[in-house]
Jmol script that loads the backbone (N, CA, C; Angstrom):
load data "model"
ATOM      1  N   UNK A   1      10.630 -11.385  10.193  1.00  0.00           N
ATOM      2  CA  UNK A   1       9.704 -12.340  10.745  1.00  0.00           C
ATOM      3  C   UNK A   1       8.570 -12.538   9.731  1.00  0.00           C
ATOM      4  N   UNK A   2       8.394 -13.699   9.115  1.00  0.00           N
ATOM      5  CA  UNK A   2       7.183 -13.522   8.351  1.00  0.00           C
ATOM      6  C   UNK A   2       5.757 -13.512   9.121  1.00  0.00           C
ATOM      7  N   UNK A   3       5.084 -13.042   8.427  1.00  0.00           N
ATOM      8  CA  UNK A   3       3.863 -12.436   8.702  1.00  0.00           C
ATOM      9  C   UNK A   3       3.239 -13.357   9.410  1.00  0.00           C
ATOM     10  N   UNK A   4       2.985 -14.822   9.371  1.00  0.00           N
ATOM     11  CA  UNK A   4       2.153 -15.603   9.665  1.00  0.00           C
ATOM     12  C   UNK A   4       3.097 -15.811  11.304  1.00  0.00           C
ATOM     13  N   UNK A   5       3.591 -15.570  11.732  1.00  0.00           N
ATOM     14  CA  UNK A   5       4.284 -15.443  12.888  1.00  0.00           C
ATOM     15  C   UNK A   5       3.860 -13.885  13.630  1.00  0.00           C
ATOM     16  N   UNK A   6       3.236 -13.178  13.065  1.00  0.00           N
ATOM     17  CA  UNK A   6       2.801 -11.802  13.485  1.00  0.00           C
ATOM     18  C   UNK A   6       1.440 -11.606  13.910  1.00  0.00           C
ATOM     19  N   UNK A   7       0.717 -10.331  15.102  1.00  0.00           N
ATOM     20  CA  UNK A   7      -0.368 -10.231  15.207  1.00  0.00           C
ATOM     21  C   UNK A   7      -1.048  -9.437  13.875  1.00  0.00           C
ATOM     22  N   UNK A   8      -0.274  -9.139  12.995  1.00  0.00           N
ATOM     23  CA  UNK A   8      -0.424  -8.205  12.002  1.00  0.00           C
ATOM     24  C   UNK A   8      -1.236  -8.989  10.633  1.00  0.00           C
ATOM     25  N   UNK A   9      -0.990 -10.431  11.056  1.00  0.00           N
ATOM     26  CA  UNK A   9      -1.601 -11.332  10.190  1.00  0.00           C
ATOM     27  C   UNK A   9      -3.187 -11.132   9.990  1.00  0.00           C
ATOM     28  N   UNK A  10      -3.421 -10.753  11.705  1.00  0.00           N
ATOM     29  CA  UNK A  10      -5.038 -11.002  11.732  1.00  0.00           C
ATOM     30  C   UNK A  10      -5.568  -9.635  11.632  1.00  0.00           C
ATOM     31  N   UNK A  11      -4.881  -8.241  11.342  1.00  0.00           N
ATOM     32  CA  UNK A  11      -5.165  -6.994  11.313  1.00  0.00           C
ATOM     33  C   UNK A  11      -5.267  -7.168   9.481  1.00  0.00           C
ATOM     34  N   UNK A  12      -4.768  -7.669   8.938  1.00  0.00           N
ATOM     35  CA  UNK A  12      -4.462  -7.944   7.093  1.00  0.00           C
ATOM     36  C   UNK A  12      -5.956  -8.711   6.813  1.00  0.00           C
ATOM     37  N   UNK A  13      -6.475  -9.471   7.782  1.00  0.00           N
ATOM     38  CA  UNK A  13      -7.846 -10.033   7.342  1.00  0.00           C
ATOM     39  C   UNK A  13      -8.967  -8.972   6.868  1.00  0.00           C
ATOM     40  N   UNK A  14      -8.940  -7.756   7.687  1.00  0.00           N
ATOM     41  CA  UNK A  14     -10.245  -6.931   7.250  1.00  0.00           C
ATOM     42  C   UNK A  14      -9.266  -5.349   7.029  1.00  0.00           C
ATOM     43  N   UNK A  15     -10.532  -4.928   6.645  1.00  0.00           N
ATOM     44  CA  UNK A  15      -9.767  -3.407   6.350  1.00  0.00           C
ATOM     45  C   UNK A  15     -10.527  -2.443   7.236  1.00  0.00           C
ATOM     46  N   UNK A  16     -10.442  -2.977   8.980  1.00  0.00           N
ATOM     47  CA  UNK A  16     -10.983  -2.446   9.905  1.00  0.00           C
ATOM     48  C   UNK A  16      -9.478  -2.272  10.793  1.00  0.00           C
ATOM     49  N   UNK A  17      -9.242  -1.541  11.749  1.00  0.00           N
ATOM     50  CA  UNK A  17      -8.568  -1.216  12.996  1.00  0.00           C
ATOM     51  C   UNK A  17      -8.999  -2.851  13.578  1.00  0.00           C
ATOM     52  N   UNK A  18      -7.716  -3.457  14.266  1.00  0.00           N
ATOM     53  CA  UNK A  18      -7.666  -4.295  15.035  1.00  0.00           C
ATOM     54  C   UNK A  18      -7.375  -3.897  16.386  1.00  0.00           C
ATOM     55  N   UNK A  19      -8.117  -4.622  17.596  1.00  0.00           N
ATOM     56  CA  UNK A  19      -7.589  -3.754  18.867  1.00  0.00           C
ATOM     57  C   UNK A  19      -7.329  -5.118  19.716  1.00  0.00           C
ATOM     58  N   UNK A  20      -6.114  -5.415  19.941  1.00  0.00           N
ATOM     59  CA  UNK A  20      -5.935  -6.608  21.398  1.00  0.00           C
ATOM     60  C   UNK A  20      -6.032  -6.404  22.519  1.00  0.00           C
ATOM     61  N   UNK A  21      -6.702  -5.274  23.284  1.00  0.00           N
ATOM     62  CA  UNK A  21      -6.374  -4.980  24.790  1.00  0.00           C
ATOM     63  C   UNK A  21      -5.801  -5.506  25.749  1.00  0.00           C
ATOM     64  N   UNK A  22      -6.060  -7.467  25.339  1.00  0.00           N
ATOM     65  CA  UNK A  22      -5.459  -7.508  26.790  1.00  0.00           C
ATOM     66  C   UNK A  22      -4.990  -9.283  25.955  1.00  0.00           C
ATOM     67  N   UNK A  23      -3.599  -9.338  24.938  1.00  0.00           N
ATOM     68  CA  UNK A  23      -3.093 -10.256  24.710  1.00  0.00           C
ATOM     69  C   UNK A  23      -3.370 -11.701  25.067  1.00  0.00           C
ATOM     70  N   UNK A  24      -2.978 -11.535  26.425  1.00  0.00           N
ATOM     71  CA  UNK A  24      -3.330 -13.352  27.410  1.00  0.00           C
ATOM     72  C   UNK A  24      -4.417 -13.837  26.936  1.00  0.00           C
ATOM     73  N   UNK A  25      -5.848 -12.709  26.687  1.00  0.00           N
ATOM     74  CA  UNK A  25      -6.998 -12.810  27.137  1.00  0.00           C
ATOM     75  C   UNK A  25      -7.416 -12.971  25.398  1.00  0.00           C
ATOM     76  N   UNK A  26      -6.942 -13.075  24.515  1.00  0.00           N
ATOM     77  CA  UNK A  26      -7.309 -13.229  23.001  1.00  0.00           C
ATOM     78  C   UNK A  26      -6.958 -14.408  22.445  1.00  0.00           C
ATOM     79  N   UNK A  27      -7.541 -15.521  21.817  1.00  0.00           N
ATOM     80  CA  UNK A  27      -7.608 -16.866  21.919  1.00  0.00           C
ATOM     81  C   UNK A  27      -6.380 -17.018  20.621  1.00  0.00           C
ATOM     82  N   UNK A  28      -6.353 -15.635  19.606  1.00  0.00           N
ATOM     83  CA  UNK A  28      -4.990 -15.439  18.470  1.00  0.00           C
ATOM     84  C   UNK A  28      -3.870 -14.997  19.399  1.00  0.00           C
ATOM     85  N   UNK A  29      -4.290 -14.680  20.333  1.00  0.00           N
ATOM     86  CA  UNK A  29      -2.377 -13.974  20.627  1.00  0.00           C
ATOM     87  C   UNK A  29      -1.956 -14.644  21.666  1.00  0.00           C
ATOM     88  N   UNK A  30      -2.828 -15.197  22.775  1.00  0.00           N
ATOM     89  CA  UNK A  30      -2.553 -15.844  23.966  1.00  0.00           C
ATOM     90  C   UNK A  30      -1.433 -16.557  23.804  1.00  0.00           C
ATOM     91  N   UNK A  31      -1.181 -17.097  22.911  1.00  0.00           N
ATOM     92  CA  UNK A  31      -0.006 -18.755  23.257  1.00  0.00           C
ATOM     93  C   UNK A  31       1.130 -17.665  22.283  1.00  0.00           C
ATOM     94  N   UNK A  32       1.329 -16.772  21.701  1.00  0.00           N
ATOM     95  CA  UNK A  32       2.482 -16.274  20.797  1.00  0.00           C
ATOM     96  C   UNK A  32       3.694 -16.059  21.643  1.00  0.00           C
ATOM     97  N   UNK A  33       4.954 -16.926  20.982  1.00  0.00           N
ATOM     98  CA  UNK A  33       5.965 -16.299  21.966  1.00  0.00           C
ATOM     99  C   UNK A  33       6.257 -14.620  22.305  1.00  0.00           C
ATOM    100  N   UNK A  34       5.882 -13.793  21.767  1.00  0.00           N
ATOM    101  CA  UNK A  34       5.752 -12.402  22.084  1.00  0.00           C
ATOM    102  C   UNK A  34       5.066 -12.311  23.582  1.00  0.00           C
ATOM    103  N   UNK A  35       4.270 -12.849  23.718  1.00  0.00           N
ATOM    104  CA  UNK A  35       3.317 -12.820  25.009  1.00  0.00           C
ATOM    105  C   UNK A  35       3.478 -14.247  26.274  1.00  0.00           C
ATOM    106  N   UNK A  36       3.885 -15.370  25.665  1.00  0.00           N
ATOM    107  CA  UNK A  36       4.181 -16.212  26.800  1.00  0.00           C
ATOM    108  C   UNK A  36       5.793 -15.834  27.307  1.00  0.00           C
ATOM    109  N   UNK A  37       6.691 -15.283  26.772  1.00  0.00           N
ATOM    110  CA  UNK A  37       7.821 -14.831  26.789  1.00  0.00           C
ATOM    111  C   UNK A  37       8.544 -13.715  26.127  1.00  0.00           C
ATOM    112  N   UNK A  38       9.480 -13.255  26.484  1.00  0.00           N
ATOM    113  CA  UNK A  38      10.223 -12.005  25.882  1.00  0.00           C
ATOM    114  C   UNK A  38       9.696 -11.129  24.764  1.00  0.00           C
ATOM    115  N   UNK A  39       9.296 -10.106  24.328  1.00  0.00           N
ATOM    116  CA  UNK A  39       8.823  -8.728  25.606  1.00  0.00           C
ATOM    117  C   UNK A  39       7.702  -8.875  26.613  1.00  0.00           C
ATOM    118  N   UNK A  40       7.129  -9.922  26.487  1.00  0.00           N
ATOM    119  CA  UNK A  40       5.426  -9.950  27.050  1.00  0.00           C
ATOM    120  C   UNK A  40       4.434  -9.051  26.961  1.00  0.00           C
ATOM    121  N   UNK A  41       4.485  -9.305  25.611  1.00  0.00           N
ATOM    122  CA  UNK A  41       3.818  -8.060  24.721  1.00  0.00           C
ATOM    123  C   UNK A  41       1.924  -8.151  25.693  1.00  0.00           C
ATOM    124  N   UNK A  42       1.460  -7.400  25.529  1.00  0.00           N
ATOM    125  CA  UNK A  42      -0.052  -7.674  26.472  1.00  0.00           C
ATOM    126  C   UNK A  42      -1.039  -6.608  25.449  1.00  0.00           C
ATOM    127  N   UNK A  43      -0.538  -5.965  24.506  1.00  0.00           N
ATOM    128  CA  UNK A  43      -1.597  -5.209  24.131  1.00  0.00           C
ATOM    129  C   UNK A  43      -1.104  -4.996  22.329  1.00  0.00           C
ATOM    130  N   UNK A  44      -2.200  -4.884  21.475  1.00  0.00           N
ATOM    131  CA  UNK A  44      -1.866  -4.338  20.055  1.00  0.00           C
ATOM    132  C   UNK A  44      -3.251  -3.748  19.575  1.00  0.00           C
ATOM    133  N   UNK A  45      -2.611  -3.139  18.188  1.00  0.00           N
ATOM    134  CA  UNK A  45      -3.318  -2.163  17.971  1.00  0.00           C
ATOM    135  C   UNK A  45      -3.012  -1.998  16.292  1.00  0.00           C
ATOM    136  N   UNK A  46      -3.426  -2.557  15.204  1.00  0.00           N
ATOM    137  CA  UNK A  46      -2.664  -2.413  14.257  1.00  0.00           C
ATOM    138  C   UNK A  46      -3.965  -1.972  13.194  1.00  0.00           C
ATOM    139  N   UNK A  47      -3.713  -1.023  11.904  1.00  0.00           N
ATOM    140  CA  UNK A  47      -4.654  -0.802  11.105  1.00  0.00           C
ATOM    141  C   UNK A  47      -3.590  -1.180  10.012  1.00  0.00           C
ATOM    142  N   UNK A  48      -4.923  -1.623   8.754  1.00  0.00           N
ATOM    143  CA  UNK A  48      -4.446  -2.266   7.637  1.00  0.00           C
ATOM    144  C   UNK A  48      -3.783  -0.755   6.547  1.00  0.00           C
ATOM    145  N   UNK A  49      -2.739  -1.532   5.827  1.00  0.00           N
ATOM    146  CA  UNK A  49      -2.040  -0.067   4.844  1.00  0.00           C
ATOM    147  C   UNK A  49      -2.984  -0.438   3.303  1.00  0.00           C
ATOM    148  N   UNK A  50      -3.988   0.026   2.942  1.00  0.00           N
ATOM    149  CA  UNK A  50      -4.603  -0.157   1.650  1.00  0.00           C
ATOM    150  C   UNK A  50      -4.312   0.470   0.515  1.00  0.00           C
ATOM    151  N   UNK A  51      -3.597   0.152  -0.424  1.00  0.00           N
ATOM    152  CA  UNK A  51      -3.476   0.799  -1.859  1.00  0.00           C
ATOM    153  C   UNK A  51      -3.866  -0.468  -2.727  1.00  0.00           C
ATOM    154  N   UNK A  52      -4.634   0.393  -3.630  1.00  0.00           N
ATOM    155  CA  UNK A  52      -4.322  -0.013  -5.198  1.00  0.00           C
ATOM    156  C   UNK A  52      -5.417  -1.410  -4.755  1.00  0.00           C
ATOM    157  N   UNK A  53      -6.348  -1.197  -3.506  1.00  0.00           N
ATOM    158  CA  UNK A  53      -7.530  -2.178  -3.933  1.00  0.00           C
ATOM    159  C   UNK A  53      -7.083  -3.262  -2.355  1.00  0.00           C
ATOM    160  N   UNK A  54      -5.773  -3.485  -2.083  1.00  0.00           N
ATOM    161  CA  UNK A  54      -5.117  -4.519  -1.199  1.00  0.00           C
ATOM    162  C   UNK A  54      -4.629  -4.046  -0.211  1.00  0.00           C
ATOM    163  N   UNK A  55      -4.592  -4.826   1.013  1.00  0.00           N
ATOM    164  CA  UNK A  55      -3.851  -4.725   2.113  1.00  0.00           C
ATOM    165  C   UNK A  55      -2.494  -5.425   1.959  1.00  0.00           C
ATOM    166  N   UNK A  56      -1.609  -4.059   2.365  1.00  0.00           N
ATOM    167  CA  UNK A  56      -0.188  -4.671   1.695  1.00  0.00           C
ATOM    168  C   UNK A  56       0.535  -4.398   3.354  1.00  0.00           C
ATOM    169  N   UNK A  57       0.283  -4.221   4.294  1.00  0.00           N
ATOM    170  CA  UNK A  57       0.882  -3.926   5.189  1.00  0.00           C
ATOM    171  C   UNK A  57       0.227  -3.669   6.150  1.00  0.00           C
ATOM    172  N   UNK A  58       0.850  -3.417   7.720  1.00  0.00           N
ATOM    173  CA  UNK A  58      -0.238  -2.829   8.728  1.00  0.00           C
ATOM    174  C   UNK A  58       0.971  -1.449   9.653  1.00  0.00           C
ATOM    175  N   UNK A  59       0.288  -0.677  10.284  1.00  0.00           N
ATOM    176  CA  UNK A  59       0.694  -0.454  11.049  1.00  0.00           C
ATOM    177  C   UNK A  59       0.716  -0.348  12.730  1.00  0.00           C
ATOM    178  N   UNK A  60       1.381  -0.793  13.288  1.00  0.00           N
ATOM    179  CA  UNK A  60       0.437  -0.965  14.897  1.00  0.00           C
ATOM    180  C   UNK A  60       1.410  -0.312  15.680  1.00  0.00           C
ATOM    181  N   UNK A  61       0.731  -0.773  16.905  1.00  0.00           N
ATOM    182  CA  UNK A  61       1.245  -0.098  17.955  1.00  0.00           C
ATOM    183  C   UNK A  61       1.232  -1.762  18.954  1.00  0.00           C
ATOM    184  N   UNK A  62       2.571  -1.195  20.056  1.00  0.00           N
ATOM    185  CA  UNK A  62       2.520  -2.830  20.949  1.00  0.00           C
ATOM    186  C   UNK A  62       2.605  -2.171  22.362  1.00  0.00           C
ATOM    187  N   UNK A  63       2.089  -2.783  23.354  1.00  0.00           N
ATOM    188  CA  UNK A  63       2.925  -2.424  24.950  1.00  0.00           C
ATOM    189  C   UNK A  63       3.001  -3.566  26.214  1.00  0.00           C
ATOM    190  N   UNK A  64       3.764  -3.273  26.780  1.00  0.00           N
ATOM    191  CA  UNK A  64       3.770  -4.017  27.677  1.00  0.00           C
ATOM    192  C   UNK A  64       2.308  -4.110  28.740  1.00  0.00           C
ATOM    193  N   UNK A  65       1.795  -3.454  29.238  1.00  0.00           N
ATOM    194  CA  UNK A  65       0.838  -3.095  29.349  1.00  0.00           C
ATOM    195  C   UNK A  65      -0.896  -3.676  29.103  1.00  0.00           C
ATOM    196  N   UNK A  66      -2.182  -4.287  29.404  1.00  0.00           N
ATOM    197  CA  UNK A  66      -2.925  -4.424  28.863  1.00  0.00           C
ATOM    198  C   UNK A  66      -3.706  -2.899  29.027  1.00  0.00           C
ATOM    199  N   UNK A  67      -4.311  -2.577  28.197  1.00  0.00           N
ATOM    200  CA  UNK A  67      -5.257  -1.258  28.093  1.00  0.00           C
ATOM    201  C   UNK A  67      -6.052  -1.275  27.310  1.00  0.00           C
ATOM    202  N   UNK A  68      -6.921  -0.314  27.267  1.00  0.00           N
ATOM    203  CA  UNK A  68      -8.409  -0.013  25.803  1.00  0.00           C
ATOM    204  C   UNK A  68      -7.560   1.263  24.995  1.00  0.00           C
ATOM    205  N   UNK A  69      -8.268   0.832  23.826  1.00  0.00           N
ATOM    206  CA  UNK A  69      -7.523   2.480  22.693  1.00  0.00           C
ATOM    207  C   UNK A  69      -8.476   3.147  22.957  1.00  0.00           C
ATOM    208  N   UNK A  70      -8.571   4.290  23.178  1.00  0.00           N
ATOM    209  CA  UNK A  70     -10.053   5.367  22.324  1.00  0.00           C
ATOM    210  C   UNK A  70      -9.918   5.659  20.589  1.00  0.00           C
ATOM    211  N   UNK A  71     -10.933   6.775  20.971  1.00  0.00           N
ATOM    212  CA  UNK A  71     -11.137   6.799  19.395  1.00  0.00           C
ATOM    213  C   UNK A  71     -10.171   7.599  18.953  1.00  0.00           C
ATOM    214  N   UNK A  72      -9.577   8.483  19.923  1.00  0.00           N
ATOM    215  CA  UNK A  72      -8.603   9.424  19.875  1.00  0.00           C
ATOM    216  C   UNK A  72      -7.303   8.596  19.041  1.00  0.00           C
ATOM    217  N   UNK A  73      -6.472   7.533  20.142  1.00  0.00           N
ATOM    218  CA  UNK A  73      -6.028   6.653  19.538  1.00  0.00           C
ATOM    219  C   UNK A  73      -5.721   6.127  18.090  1.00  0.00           C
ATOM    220  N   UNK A  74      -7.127   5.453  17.630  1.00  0.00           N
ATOM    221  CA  UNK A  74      -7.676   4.621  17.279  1.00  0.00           C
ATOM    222  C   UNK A  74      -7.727   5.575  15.748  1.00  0.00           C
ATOM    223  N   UNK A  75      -8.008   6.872  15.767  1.00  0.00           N
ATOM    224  CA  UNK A  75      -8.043   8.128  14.374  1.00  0.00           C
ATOM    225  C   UNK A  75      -6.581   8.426  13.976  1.00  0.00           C
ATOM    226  N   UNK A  76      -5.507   7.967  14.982  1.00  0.00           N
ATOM    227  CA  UNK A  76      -4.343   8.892  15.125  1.00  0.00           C
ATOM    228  C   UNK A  76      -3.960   7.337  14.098  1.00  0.00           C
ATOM    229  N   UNK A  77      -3.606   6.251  14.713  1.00  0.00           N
ATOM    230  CA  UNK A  77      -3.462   4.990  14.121  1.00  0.00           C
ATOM    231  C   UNK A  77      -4.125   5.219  12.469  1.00  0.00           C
ATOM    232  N   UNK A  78      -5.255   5.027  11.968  1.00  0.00           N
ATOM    233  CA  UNK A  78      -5.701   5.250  10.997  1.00  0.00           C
ATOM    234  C   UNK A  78      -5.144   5.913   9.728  1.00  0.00           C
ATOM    235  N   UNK A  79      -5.107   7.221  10.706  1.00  0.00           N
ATOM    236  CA  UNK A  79      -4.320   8.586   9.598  1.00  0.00           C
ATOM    237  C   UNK A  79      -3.344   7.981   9.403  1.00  0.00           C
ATOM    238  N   UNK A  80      -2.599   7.616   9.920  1.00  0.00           N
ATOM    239  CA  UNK A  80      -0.904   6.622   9.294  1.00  0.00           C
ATOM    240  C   UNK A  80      -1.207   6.036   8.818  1.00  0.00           C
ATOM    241  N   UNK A  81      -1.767   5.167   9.104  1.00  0.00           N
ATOM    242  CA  UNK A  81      -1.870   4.210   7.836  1.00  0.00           C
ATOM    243  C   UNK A  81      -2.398   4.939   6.575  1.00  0.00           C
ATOM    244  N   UNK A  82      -3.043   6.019   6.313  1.00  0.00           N
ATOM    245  CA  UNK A  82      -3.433   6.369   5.393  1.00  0.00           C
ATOM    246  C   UNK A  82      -1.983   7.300   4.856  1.00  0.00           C
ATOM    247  N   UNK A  83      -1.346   7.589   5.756  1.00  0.00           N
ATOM    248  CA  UNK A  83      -0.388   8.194   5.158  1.00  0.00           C
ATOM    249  C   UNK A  83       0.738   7.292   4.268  1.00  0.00           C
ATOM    250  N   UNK A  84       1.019   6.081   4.998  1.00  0.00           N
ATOM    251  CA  UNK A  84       2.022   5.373   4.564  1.00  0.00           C
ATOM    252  C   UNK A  84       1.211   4.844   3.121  1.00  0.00           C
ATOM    253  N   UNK A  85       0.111   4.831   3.091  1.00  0.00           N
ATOM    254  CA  UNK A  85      -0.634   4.579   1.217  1.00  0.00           C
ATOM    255  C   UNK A  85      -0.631   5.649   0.673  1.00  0.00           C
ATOM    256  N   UNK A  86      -0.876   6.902   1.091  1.00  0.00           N
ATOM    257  CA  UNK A  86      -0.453   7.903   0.377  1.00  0.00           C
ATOM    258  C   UNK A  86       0.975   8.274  -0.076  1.00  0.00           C
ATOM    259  N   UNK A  87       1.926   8.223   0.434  1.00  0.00           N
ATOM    260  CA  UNK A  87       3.466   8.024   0.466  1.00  0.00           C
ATOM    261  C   UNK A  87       3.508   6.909  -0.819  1.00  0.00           C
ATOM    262  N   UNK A  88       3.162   5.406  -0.426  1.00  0.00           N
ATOM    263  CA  UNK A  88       3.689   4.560  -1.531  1.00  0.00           C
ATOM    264  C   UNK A  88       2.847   4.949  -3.311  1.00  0.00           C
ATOM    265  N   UNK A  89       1.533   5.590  -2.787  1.00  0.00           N
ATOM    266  CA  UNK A  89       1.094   5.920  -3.925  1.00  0.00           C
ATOM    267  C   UNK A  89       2.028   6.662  -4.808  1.00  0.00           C
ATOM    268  N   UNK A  90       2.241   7.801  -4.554  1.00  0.00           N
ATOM    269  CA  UNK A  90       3.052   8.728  -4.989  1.00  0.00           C
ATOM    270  C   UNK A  90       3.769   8.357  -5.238  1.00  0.00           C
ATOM    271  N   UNK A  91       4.849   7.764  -4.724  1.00  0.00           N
ATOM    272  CA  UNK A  91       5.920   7.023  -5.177  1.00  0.00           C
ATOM    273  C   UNK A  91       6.019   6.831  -6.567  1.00  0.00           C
ATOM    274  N   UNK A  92       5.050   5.458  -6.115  1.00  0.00           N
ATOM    275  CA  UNK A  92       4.776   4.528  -7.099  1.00  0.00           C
ATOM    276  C   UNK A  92       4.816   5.495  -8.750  1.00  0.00           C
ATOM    277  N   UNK A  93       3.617   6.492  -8.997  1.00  0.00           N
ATOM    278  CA  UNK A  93       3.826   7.042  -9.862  1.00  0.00           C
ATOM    279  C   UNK A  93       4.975   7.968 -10.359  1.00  0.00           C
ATOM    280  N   UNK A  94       5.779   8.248  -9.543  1.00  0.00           N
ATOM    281  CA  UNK A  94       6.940   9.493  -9.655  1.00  0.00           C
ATOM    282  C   UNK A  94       7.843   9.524  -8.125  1.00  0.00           C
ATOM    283  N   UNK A  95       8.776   8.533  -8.163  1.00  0.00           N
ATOM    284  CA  UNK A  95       9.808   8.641  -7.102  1.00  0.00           C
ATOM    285  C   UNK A  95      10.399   9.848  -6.446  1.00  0.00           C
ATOM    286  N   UNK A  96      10.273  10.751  -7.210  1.00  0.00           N
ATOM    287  CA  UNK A  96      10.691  12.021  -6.344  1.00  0.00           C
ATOM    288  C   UNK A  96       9.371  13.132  -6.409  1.00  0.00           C
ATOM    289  N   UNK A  97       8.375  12.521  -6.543  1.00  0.00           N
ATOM    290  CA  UNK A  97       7.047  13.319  -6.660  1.00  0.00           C
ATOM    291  C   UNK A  97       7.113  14.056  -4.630  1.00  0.00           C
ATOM    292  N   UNK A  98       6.314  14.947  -4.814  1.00  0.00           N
ATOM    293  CA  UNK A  98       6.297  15.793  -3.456  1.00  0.00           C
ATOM    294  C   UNK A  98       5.058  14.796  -3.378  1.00  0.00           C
ATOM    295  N   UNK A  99       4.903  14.320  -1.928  1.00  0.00           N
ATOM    296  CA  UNK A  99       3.729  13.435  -1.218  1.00  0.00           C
ATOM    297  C   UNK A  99       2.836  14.544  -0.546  1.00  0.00           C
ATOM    298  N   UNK A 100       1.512  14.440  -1.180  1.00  0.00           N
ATOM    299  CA  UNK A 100       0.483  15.262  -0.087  1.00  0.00           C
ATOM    300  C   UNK A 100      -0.729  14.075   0.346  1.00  0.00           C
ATOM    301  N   UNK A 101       0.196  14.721   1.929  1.00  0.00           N
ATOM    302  CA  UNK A 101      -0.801  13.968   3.319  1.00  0.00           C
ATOM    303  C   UNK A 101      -2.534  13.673   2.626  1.00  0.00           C
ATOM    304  N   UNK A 102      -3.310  13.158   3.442  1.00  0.00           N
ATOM    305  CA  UNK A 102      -4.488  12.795   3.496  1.00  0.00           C
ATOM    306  C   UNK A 102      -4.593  14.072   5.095  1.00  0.00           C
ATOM    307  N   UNK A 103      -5.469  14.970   5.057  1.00  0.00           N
ATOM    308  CA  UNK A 103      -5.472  16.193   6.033  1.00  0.00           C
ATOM    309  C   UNK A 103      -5.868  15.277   7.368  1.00  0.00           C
ATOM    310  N   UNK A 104      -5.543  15.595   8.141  1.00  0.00           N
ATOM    311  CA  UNK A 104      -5.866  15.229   9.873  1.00  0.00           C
ATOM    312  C   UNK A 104      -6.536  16.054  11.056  1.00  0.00           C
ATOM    313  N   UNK A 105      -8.048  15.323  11.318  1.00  0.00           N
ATOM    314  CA  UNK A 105      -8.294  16.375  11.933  1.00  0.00           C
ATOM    315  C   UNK A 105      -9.093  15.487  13.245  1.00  0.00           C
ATOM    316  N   UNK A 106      -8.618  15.376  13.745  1.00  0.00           N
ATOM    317  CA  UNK A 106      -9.559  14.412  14.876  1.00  0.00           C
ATOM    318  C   UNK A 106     -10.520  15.052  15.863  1.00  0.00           C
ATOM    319  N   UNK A 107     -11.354  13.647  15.564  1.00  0.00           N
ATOM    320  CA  UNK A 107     -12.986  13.592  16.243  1.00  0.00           C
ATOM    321  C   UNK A 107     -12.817  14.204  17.374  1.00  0.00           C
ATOM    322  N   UNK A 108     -12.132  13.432  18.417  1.00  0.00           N
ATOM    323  CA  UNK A 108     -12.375  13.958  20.044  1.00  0.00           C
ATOM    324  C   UNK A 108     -10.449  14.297  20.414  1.00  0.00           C
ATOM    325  N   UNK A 109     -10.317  15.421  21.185  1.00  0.00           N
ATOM    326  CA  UNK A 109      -9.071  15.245  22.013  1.00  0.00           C
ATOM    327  C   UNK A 109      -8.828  14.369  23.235  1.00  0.00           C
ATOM    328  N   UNK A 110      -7.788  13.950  23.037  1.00  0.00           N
ATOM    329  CA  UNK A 110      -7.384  13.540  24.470  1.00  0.00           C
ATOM    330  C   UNK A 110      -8.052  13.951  25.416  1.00  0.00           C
ATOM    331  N   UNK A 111      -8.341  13.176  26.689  1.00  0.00           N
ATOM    332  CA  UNK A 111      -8.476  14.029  27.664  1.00  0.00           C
ATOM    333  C   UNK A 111      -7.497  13.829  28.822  1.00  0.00           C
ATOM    334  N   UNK A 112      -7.205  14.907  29.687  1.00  0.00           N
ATOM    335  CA  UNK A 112      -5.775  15.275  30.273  1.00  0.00           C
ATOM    336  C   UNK A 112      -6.147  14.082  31.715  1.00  0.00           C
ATOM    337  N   UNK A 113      -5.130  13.869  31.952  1.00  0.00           N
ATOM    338  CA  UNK A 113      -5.281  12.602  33.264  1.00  0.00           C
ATOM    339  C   UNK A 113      -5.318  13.532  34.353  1.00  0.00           C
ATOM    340  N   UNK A 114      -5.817  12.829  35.222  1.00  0.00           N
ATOM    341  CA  UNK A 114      -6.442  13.398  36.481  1.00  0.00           C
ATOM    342  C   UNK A 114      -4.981  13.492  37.512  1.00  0.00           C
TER     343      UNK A 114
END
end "model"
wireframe off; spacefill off
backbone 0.3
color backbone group
């Protein structure tokens, strides 16, 4: 699917966490066939993949569902993306180089549902 057909388009604009909570209700995603029809996507969540200066990718999250992320969320999202630039970095210099993570340690835990 090219990109300009994706919510991932508008997560590639900044090199911030994008959050859709509630699809219908977002004036970019409202009319997307993802959301007027088949899955009826209602929520996203995508952070930008940055190497080498550029946003070359995103990674998100989708659900049927409208909801809020926390920060919990929202750190867990992040670290991937930092991983998947750490991964292509490495690469990039030495294809069979051993990849070391960016460490993970998050702000707040979950908290357990009632």
């Amino acid at each position: 699917m090219p990109v300009g057909e994706t919510f991932c388009q508008y997560t590639l604009e900044s090199d911030s966490i994008l959050v859709i909570p509630d699809t219908t209700q977002d004036a970019r995603s409202a009319l997307h066939r993802f959301v007027t029809g088949e899955p009826g996507l209602r929520f996203y969540a995508g952070a930008p993949i940055i190497t080498g200066g550029f946003r070359i990718g995103t990674v998100c999250v989708l659900d049927t569902r409208p909801h809020d992320a926390d920060e919990f969320d929202l750190g867990v999202l992040t670290h991937m993306a930092l991983m998947v630039a750490a991964t292509l970095e490495a690469r990039k210099l030495n294809p069979r180089a051993k990849v070391v993570y960016p460490r993970y340690r998050a702000q707040t835990k979950r908290s357990e549902p009632n």
